[in-house]
C-alpha positions as CSV (number, residue, x, y, z in Angstrom):
1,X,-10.9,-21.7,13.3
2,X,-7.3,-20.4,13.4
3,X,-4.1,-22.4,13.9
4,X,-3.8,-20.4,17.1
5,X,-7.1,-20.7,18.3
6,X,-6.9,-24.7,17.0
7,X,-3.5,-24.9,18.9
8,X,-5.1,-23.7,22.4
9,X,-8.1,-26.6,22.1
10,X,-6.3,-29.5,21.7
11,X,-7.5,-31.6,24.6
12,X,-4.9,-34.0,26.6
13,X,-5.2,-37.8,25.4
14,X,-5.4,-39.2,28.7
15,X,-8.2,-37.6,29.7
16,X,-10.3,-38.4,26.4
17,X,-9.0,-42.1,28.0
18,X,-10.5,-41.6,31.2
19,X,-13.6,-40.6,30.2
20,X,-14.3,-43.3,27.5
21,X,-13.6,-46.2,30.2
22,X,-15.9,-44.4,32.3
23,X,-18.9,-43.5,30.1
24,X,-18.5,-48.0,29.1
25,X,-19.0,-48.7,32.7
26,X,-21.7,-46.4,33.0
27,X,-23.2,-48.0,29.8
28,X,-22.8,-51.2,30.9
29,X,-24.7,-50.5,34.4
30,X,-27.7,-49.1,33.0
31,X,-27.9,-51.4,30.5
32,X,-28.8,-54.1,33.4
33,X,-31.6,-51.8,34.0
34,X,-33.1,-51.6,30.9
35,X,-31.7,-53.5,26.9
36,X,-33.0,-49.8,25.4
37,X,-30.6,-47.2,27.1
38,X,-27.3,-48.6,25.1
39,X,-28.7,-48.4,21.6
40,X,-30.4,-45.0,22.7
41,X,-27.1,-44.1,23.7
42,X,-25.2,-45.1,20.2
43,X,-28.2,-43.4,18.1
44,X,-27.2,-40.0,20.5
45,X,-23.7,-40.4,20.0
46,X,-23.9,-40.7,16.2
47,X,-26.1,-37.6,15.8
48,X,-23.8,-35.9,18.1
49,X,-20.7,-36.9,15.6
50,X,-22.3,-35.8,12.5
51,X,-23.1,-32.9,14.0
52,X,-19.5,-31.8,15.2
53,X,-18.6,-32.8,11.5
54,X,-21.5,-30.6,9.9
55,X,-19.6,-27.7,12.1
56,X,-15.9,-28.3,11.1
57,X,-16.8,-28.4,7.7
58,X,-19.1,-25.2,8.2
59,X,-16.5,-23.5,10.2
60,X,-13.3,-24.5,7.5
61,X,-15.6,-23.4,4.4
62,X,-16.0,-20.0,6.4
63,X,-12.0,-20.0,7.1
64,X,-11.2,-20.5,3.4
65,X,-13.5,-17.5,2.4
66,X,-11.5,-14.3,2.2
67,X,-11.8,-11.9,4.8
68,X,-13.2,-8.3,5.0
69,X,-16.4,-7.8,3.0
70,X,-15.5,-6.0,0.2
71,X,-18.5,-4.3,-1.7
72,X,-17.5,-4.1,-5.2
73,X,-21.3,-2.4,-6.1
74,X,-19.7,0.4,-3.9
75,X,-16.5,1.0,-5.7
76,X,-18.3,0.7,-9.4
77,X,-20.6,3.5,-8.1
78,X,-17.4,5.6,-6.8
79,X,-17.3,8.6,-8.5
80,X,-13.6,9.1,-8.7
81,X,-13.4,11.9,-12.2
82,X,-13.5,15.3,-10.2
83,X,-10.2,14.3,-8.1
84,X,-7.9,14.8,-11.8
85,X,-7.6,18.7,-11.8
86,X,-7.0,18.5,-8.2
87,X,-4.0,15.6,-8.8
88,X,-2.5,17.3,-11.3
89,X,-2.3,20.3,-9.3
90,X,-0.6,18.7,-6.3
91,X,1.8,16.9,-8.7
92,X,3.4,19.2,-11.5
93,X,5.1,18.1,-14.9
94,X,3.5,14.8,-14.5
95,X,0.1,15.1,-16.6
96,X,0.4,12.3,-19.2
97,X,1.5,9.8,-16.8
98,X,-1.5,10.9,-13.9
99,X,-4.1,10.8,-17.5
100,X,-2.9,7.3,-18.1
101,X,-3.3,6.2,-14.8
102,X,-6.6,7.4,-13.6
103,X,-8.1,6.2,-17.3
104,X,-7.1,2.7,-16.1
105,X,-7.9,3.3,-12.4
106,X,-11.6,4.4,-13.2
107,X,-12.3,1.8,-15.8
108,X,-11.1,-1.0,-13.1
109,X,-13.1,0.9,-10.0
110,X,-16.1,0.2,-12.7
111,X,-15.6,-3.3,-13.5
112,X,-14.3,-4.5,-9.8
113,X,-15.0,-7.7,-8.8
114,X,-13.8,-10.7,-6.5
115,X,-10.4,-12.2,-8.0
116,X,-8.9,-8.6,-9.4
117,X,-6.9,-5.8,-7.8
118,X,-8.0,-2.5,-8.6
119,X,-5.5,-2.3,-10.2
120,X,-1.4,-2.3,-10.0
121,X,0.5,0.5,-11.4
122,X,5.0,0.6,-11.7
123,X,6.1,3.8,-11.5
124,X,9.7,4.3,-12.8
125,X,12.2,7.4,-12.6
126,X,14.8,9.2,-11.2
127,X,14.7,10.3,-7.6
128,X,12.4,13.4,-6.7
129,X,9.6,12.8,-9.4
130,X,6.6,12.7,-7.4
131,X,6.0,8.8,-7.5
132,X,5.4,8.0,-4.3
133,X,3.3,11.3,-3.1
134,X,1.2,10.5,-6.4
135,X,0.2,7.2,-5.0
136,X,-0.7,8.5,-1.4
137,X,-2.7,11.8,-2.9
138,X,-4.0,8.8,-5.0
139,X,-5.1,6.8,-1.8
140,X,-6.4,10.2,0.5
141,X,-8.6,10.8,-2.7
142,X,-10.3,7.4,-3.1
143,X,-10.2,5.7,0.5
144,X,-9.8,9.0,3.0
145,X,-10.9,6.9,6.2
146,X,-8.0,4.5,5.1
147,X,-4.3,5.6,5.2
148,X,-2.5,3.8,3.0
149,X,-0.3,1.3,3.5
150,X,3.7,2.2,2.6
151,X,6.4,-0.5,2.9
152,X,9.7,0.9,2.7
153,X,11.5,-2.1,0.2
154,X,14.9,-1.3,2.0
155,X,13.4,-3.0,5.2
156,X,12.5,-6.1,2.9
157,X,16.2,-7.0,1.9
158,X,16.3,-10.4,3.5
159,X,14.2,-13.5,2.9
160,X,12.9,-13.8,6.2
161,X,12.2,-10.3,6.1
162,X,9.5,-10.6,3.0
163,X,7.5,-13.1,5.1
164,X,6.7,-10.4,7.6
165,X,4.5,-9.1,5.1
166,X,2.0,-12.0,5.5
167,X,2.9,-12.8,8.9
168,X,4.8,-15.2,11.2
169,X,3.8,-18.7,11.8
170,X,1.8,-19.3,14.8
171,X,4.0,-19.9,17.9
172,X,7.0,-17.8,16.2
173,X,7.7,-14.1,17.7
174,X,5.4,-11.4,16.4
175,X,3.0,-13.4,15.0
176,X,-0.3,-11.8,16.8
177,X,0.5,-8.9,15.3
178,X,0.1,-10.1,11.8
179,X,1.8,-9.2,8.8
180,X,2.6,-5.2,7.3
181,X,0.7,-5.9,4.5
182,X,-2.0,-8.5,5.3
183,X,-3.4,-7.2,8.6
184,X,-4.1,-3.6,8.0
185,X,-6.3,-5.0,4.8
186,X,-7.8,-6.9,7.1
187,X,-8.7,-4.2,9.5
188,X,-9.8,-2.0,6.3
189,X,-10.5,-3.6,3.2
190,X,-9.9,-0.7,0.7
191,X,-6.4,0.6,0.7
192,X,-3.8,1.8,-1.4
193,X,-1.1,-0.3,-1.3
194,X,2.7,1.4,-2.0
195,X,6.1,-0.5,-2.7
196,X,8.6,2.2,-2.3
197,X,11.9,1.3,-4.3
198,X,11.0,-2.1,-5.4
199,X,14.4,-3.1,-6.2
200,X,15.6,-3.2,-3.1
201,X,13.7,-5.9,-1.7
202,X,14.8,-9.5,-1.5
203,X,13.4,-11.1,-4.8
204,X,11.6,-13.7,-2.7
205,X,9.3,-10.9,-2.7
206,X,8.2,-11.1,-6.2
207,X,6.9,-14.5,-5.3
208,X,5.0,-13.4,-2.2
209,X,3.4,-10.9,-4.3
210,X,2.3,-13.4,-7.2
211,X,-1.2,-14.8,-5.7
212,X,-1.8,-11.3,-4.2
213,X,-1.6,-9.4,-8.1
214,X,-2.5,-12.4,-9.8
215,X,-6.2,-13.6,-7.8
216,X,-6.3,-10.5,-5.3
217,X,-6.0,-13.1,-2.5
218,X,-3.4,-14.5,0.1
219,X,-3.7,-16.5,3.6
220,X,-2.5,-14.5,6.2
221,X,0.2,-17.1,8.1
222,X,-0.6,-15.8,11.4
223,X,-4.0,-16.2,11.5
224,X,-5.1,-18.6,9.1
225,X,-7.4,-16.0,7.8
226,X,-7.6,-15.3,3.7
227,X,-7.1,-11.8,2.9
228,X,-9.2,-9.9,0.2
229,X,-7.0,-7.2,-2.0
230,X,-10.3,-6.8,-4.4
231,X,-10.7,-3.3,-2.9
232,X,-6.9,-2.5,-2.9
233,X,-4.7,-0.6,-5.6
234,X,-1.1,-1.3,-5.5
235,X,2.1,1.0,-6.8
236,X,5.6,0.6,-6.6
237,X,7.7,2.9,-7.3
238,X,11.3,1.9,-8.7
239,X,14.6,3.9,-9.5
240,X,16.1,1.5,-12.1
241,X,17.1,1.4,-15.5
242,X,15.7,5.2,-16.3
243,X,18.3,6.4,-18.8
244,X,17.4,3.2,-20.7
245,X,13.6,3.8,-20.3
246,X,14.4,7.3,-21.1
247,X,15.9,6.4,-24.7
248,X,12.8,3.6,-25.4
249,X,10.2,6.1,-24.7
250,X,11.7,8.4,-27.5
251,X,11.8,5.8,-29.7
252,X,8.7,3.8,-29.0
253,X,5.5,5.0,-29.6
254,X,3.0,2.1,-29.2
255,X,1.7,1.1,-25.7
256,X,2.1,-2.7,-26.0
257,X,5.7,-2.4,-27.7
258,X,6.5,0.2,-24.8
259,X,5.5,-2.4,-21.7
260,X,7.7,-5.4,-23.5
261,X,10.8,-3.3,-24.0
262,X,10.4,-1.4,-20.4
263,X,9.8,-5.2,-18.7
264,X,13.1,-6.1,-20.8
265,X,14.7,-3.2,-19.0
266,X,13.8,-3.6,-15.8
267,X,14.4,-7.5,-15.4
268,X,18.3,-6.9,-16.8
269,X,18.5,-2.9,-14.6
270,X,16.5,-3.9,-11.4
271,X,16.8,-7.9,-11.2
272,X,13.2,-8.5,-11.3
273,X,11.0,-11.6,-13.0
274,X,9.3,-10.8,-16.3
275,X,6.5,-13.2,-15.0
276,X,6.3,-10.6,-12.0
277,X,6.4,-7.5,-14.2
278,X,3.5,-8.9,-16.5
279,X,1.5,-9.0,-13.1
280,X,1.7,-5.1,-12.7
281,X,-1.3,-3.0,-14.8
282,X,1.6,-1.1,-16.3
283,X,5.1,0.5,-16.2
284,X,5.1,4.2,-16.1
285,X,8.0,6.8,-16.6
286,X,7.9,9.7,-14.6
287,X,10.8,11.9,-15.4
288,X,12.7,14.5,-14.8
289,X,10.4,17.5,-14.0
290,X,10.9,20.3,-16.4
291,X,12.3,23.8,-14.8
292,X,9.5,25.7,-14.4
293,X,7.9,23.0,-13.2
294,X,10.2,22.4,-10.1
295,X,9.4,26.0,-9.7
296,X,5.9,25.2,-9.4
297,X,6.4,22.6,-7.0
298,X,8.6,25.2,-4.8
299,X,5.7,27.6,-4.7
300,X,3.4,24.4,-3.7
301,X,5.7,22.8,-1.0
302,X,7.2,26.2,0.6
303,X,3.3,26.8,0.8
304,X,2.6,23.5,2.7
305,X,5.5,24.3,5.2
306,X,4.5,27.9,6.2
307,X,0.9,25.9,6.6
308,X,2.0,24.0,9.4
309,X,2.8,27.0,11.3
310,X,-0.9,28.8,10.6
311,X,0.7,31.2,8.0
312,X,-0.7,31.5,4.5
313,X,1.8,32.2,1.8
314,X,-0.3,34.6,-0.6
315,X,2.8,35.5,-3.0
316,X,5.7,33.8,-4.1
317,X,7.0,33.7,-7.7
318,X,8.3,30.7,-9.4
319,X,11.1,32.3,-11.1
320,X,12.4,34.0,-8.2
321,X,12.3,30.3,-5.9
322,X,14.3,28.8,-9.0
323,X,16.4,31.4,-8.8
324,X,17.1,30.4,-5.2
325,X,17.9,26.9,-5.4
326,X,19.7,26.7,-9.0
327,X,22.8,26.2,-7.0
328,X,21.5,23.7,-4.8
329,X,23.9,20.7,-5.7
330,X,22.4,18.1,-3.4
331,X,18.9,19.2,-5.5
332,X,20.2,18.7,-9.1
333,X,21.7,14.9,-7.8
334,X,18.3,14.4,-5.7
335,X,15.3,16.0,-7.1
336,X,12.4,17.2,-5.9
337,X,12.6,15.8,-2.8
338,X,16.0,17.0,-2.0
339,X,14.3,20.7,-2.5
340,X,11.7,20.3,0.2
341,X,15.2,19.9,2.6
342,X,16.5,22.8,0.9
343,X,13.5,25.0,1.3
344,X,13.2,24.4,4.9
345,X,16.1,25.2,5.7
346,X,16.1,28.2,4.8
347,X,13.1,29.4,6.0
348,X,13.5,28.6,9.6
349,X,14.5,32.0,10.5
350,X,12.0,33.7,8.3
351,X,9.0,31.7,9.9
352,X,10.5,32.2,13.2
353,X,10.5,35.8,12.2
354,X,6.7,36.2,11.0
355,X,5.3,34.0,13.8
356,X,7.2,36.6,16.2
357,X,5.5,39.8,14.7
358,X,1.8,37.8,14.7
359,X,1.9,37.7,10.3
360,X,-1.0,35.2,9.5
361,X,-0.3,36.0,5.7
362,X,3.3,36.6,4.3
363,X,4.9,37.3,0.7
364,X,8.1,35.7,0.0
365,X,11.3,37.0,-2.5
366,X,14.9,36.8,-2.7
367,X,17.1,38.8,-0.7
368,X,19.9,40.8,-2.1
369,X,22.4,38.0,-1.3
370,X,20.2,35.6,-2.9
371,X,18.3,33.5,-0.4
372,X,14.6,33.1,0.0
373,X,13.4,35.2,2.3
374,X,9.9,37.0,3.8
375,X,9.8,40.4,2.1
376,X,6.2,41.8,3.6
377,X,4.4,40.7,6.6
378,X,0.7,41.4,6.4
379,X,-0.2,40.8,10.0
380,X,-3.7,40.1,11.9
């Protein structure tokens, strides 16, 4: 039973009064009619009390079991392998790292069990890299009926903001609609789980997150319910400390010496706990993407944006879409995800263009003045 629920039941004093005094005289007048009907009456009243304790206990063992039903036979069976070339090709540059990470990722799917998170994976670099759309191709792949859950860490900056993620207190504003990260694992018990910019949340975060990381479990606040994160994987993604991480991972080549030196980073750059950073699976640098590589993912998101408008772009050269944005300040400051801006903006008149003359397939170049633009229309 719920605090809420709990809350509503409570019955009013006076009338548990009322009826004792009246249930006595009653006892007391059929007693004169036979000596039997008052101990019948007590033996009744016992048996009725142990059985109203059988339930409470019944019902608070069922309350302190976590919630959801996670089948852990289900997600060692998951065959998870033949989603790597297609990662890889959705996020360019970043193969080592993704190798890493879906190593670890399969070998906990195949050893999942109650008390353990699939697994919780820091990823570290500049802006633009591809963290955070790694994570969510990560989650589409493995849980597709599940979206997964983002929290945005810059809405988590004050303290009473972290305890929105388990929920309010019964009776306090909000609190039927659960917490951001308790009640949609509630709803759907296998989810990716993202922490975007992990630094700029309030550090009584870290502490929220402890029991979640460290026995996969928490009690929801606002329902009184205990939340299973057995079929979860979590990321956070984080932007500090990288030219320091940068310079280590030159230097240092072993795993274990890497993950000491990167926590000692990140605790000094990003103000975090090292018992919190030993929580997470690993910490993972993902860098600065090479140039042809940003090229590559030009081709793949100018493709993704011509999609949305039912156009298929069948030709576009990397070296010509670098050549487009190489004196795109706001890129070279922001990254990748700057260029996906950058790119549609300045194809809004070229889409507007092919979607005018019918074109269902287009090939893109560089105009003479240098911007991209739609050089041949193939139309229906």
């Amino acid at each position: 039973m719920s605090p809420a629920a709990a809350s509503q039941q409570q019955t009013n004093p006076f009338l548990l009064v009322m009826i004792a005094v009246t249930l006595a005289g009653g006892l007391i007048a059929l007693n004169k009619v036979s000596v039997w009907i008052a101990p019948a009456v007590f033996v009744i009243a016992v048996l009725a009390m142990i059985g109203i304790a059988v339930r409470h206990r019944v019902a608070a063992r069922r309350e302190d079991q976590p919630a959801g039903g996670v089948d852990h036979r289900k997600l060692a069976a998951m065959p998870v392998s033949h989603y790597l070339p297609w990662l890889k090709d959705q996020v360019r540059g970043q193969g080592p790292v993704i190798d890493v990470i879906f190593s670890e990722l399969e070998r906990n799917l195949r050893l999942a069990n109650p008390g353990r998170t699939l697994g919780a994976f820091l990823l570290v670099g500049p802006t633009g890299t591809g963290k955070t759309f790694l994570a969510q191709l990560i989650g589409q792949a493995l849980f597709p009926d599940a979206k997964p859950i983002l929290l945005r860490m810059n809405q988590y900056k004050h303290s009473q903001d972290v305890y929105t993620l388990i929920g309010p207190p019964p009776g306090t504003p909000g609190y039927e609609v659960g917490g951001t990260l308790t009640r949609p694992v509630l709803e759907s018990p296998y989810r990716v789980v993202i922490l975007d910019e992990l630094e700029k949340a309030h550090q009584d975060l870290q502490h929220c997150m402890y029991d979640v990381l460290d026995a996969a479990t928490c009690r929801e606040k606002s329902s009184g319910k205990i939340v299973d994160f057995s079929g979860c994987v979590f990321f956070a993604t984080c932007n500090a400390g990288v030219e320091q991480l940068r310079t280590i991972r030159q230097e240092v080549k072993d795993a274990a010496a890497w993950q000491g030196k990167s926590r000692d980073v990140l605790a000094d750059a990003g103000g975090f706990d090292k018992a919190f950073l030993a929580r997470w699976t690993g910490i993972y640098l993902m860098d600065e993407l090479a140039p042809m590589h940003v090229a590559e993912v030009a081709c793949l998101q100018l493709a993704r944006h011509w999609k949305e408008y039912n156009m298929e772009v069948q030709h576009a050269s990397p070296a010509i879409l670098l050549a487009a944005v190489e004196g795109n300040e706001e890129f070279r400051q922001y990254g990748v995800r700057q260029l996906g801006t950058f790119l549609r903006e300045k194809t809004k008149d070229a889409i507007i263009d092919a979607r005018n003359r019918g074109a269902t397939k287009v090939w893109l170049g560089v105009s003479e003045n240098g911007q991209l633009a739609v050089t041949e229309f193939q139309g229906r």
